[in-house]
N, CA, C and O atoms as a MOPAC input file, in Angstrom:
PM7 MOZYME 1SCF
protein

 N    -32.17500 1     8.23800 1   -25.22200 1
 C    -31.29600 1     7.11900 1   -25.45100 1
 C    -30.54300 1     7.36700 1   -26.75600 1
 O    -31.06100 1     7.58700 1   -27.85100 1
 N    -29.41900 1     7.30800 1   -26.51200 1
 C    -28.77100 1     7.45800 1   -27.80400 1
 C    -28.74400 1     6.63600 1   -28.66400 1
 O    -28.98500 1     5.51100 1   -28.22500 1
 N    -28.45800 1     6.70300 1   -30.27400 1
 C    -28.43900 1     5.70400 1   -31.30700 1
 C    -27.65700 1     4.56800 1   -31.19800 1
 O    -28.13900 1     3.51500 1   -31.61500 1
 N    -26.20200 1     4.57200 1   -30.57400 1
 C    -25.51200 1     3.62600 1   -30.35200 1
 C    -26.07100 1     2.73800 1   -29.56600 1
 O    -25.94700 1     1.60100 1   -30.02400 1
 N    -26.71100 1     2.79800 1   -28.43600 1
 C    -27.42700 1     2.17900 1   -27.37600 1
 C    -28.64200 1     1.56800 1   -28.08400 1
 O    -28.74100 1     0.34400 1   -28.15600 1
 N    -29.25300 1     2.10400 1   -28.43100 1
 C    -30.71300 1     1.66500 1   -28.99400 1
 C    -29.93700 1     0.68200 1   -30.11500 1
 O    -30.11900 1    -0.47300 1   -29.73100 1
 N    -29.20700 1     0.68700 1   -31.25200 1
 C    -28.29200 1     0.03900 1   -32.19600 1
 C    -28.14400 1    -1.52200 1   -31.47200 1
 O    -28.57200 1    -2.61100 1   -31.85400 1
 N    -27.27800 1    -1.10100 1   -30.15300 1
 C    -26.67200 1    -2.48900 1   -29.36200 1
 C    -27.82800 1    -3.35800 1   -28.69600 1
 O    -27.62900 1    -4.55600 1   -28.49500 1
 N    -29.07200 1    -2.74100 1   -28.34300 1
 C    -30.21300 1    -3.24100 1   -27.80600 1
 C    -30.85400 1    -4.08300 1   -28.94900 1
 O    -31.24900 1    -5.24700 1   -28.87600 1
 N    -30.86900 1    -3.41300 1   -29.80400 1
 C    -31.70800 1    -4.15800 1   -31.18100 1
 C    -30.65000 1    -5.33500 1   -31.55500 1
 O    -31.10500 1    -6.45500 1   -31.79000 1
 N    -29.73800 1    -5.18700 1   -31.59500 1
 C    -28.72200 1    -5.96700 1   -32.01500 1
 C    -28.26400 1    -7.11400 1   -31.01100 1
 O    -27.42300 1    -7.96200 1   -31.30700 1
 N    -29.05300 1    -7.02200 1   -29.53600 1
 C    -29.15400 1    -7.75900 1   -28.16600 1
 C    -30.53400 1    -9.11000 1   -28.95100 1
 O    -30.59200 1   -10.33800 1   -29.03000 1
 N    -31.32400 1    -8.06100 1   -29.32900 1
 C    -32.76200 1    -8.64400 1   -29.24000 1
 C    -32.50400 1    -9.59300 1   -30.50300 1
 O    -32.58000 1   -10.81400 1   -30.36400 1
 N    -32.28500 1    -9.17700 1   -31.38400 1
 C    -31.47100 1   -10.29900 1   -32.50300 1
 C    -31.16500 1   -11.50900 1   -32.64700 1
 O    -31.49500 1   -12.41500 1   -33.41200 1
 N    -30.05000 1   -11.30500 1   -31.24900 1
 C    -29.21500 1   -12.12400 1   -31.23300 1
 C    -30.29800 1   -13.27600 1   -30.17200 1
 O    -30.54800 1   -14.39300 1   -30.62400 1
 N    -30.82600 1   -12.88100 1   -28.87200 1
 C    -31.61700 1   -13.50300 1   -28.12000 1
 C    -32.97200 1   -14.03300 1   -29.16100 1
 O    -33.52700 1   -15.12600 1   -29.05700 1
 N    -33.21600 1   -13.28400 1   -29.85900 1
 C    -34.26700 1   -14.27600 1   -30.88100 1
 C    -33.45000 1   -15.20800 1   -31.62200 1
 O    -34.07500 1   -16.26800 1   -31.66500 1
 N    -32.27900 1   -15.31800 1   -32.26200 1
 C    -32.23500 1   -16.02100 1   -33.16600 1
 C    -31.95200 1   -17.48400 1   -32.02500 1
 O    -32.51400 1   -18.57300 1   -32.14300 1
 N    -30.89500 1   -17.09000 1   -30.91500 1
 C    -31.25100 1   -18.15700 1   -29.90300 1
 C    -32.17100 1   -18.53200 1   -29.30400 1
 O    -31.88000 1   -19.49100 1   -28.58900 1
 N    -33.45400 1   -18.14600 1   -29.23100 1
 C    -34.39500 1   -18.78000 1   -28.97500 1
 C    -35.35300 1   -19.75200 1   -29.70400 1
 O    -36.09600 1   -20.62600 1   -29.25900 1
 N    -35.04600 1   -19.23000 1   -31.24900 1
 C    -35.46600 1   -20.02400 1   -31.80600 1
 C    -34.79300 1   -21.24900 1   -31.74300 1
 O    -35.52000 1   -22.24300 1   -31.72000 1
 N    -33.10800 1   -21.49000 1   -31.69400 1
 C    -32.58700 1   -22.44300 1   -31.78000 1
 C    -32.94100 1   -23.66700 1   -30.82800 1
 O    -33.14200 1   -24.86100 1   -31.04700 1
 N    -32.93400 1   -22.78900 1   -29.54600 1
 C    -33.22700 1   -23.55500 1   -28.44700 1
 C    -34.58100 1   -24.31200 1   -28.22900 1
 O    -34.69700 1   -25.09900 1   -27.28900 1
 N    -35.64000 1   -24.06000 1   -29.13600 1
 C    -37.02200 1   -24.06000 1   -29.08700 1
 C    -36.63400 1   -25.12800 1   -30.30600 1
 O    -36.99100 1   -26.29400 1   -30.13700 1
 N    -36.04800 1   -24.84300 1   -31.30700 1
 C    -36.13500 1   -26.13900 1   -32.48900 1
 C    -35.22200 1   -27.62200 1   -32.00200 1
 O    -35.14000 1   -28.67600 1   -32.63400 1
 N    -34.80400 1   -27.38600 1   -31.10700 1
 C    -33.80700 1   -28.36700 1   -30.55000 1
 C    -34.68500 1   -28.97700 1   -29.84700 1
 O    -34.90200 1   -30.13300 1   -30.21200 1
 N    -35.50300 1   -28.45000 1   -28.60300 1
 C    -36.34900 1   -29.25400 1   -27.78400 1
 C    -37.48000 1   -29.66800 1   -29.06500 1
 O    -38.00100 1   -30.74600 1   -28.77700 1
 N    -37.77100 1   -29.36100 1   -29.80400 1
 C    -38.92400 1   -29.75800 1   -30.56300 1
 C    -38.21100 1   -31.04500 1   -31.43800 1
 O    -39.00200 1   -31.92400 1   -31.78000 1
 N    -36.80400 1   -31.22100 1   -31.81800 1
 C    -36.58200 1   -31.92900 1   -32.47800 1
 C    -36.28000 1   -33.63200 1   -31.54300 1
 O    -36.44700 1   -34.81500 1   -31.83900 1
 N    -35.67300 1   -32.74000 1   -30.10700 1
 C    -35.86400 1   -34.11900 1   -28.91000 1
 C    -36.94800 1   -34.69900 1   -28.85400 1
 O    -37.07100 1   -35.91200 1   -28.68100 1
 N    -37.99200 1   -33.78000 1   -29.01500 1
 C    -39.63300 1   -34.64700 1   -28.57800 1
 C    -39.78200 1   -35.57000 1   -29.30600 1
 O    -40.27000 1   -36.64700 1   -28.96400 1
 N    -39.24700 1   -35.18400 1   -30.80300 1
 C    -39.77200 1   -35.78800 1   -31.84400 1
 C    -39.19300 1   -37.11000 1   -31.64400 1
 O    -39.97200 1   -38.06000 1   -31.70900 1
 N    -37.85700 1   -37.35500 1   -31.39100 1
 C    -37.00200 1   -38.31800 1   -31.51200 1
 C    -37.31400 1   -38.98600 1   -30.67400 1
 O    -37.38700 1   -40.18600 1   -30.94000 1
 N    -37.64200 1   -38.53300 1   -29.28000 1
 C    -37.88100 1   -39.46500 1   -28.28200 1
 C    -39.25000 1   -40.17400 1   -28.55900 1
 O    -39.54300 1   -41.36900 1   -28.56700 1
 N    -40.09400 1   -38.89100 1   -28.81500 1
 C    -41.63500 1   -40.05200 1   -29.25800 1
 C    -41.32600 1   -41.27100 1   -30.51700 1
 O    -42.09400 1   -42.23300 1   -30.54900 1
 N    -40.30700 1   -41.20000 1   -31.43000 1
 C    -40.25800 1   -42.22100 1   -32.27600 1
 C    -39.60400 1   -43.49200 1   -31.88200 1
 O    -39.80300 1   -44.57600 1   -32.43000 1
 N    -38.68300 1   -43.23500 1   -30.73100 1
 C    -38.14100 1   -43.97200 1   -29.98000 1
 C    -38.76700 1   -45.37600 1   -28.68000 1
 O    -38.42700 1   -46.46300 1   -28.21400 1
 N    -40.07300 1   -44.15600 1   -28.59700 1
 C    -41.19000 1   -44.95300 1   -27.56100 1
 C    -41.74400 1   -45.89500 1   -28.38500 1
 O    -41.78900 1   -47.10400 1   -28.16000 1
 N    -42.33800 1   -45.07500 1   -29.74200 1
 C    -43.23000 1   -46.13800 1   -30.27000 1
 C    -42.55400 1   -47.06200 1   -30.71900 1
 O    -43.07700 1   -48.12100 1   -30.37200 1
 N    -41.20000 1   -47.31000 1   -31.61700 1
 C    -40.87200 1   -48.21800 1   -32.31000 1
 C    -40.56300 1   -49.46600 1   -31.23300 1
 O    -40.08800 1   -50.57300 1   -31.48500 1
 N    -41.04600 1   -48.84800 1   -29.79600 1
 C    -40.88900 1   -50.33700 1   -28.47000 1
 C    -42.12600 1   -50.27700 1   -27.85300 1
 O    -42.21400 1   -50.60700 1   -26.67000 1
 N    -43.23600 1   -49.85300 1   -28.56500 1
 C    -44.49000 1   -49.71500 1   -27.87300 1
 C    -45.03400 1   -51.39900 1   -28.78300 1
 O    -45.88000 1   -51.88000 1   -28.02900 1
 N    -44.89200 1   -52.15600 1   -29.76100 1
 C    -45.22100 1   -53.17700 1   -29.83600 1
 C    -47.19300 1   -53.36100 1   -30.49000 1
 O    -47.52600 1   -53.21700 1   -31.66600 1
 N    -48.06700 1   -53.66400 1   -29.43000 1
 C    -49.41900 1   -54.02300 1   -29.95900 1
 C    -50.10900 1   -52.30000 1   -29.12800 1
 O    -51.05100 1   -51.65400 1   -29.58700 1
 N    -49.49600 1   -52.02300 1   -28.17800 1
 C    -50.31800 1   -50.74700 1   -27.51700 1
 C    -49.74000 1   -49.42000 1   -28.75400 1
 O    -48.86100 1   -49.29400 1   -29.60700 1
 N    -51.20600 1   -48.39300 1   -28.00600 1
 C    -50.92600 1   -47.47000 1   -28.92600 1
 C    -50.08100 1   -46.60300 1   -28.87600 1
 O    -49.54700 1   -46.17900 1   -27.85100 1
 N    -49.81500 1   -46.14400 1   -30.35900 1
 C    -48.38500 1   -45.04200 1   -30.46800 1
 C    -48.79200 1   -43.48300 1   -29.75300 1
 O    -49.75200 1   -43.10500 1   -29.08100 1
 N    -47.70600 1   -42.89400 1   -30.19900 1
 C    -47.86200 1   -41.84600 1   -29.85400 1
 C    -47.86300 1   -41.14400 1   -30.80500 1
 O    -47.10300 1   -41.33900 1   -31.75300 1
 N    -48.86000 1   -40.01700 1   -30.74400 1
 C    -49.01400 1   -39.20200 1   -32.14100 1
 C    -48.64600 1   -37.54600 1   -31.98500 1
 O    -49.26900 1   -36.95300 1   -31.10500 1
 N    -47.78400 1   -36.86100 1   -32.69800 1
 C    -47.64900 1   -35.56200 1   -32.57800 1
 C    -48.60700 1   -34.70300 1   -33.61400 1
 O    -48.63900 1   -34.81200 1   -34.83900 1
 N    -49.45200 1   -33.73100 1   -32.69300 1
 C    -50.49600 1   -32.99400 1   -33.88600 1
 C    -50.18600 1   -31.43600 1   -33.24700 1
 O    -50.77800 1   -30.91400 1   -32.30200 1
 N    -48.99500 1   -30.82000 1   -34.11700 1
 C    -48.90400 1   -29.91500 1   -34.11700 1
 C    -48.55700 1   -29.47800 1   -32.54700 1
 O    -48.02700 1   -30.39600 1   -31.92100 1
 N    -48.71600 1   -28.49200 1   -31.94200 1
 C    -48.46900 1   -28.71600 1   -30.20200 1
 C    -48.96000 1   -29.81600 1   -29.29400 1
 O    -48.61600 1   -29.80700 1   -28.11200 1
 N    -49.94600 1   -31.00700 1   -29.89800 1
 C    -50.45000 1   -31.94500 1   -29.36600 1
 C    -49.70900 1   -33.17500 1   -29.20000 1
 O    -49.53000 1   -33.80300 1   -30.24300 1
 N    -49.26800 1   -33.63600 1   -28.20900 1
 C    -49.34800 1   -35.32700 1   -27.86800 1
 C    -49.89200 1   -35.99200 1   -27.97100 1
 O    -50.46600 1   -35.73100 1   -26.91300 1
 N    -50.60500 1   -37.14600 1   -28.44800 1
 C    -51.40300 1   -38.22400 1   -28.21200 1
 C    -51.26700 1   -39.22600 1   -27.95600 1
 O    -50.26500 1   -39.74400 1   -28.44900 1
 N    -51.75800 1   -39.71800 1   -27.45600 1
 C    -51.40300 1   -41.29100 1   -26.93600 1
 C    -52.85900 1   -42.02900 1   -26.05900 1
 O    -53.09100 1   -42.26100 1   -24.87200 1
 N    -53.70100 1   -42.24700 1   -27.46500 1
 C    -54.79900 1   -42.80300 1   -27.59500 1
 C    -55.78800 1   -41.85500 1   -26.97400 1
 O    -55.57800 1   -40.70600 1   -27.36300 1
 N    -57.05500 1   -41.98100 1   -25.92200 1
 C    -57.28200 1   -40.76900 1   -25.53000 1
 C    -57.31300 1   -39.82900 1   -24.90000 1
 O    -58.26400 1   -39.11100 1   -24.59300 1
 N    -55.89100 1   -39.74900 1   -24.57900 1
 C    -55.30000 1   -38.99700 1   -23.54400 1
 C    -54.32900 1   -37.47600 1   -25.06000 1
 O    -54.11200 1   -37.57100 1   -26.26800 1
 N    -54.06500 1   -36.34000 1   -24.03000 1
 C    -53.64300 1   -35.00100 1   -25.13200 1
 C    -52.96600 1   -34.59200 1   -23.99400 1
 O    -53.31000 1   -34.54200 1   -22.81300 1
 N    -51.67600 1   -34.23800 1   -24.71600 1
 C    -50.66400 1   -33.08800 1   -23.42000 1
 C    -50.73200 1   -32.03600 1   -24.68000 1
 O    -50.90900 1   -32.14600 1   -25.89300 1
 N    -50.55000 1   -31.20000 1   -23.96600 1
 C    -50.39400 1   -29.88100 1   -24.89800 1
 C    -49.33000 1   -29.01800 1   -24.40000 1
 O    -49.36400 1   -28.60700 1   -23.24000 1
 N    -48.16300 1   -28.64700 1   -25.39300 1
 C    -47.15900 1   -28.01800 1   -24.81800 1
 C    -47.15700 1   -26.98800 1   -25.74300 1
 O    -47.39000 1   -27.11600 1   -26.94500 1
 N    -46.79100 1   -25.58800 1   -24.94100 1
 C    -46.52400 1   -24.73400 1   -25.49300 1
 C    -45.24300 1   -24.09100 1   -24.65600 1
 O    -45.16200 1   -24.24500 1   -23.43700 1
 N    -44.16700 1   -23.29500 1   -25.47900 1
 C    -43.01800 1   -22.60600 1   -24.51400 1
 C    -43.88100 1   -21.18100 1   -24.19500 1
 O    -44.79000 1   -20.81800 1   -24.94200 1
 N    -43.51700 1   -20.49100 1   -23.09900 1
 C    -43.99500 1   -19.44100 1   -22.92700 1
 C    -42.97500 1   -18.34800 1   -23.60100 1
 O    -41.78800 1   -18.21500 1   -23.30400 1
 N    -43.73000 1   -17.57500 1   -24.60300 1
 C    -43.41300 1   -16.66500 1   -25.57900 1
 C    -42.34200 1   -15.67800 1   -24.47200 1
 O    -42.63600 1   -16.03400 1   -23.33100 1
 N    -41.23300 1   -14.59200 1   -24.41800 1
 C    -40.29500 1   -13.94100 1   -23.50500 1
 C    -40.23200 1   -12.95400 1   -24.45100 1
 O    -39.77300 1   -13.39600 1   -25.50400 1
 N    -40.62100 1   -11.35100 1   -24.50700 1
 C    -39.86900 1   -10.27400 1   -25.21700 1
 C    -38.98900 1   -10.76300 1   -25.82600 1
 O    -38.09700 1   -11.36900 1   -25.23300 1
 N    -39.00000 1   -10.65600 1   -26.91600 1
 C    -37.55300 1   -10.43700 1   -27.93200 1
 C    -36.43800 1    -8.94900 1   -27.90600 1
 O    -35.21200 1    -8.85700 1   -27.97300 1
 N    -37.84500 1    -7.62800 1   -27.73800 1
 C    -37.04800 1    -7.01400 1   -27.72000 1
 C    -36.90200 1    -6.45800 1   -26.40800 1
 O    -37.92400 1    -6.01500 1   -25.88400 1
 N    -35.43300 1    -6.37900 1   -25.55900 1
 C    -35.25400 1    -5.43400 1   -24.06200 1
 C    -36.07100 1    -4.07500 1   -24.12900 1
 O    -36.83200 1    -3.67200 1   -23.25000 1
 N    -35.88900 1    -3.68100 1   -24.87400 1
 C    -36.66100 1    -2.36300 1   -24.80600 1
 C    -38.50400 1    -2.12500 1   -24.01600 1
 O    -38.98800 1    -1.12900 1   -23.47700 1
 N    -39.04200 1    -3.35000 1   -24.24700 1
 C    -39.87100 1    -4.02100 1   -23.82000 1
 C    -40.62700 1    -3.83200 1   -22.45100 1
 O    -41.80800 1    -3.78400 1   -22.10600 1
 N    -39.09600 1    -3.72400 1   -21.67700 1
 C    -39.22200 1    -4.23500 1   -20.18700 1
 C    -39.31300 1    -2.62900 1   -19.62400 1
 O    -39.39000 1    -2.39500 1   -18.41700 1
 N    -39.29500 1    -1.58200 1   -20.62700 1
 C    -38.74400 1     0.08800 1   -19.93800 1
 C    -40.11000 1     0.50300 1   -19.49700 1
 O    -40.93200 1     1.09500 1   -20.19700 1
 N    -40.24700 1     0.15000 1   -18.34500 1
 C    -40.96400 1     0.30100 1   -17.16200 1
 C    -41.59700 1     2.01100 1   -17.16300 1
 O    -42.61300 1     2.36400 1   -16.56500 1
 N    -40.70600 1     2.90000 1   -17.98600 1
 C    -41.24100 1     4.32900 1   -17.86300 1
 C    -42.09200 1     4.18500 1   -18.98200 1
 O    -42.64000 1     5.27100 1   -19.16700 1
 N    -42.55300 1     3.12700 1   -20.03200 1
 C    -43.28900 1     3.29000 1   -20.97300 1
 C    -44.86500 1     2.98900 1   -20.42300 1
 O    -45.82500 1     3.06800 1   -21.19000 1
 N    -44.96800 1     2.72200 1   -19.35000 1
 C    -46.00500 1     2.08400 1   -18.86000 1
 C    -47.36500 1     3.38400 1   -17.96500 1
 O    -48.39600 1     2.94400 1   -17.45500 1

């Protein structure tokens, strides 16, 4: 593989990480908003609590995680295997 290629791949993977992070801080910043949104109309029942990847909402737990995707293409080269 030549340097230019390997250059544009790294420079692929970059760019797809720095958007993933974006996209991942955006849904994390919806959750947030929407859970503050529930509680401030949740009244005498209980709130909802964020602990780190955890939901709560008394004793009930969702747990979300995104599923992690190669950052880098190079990754996927099937002859490395």
């Amino acid at each position: 593989m030549s340097d230019n290629v390997r250059e544009q791949l790294r420079n692929r993977a970059q760019e797809h990480a720095q958007k993933k992070k974006e996209e991942y801080d955006t849904l994390e910043r919806l959750l947030r908003e929407r859970v503050e949104e529930r509680n401030a109309s949740r009244g005498n029942l209980p709130k909802f609590v964020i602990q780190g990847s955890r939901i709560e909402l008394g004793p009930y737990q969702l747990h979300h995680e995104f599923d992690p995707r190669f950052d880098d293409p190079t990754e996927y080269d099937l002859g490395k295997l």
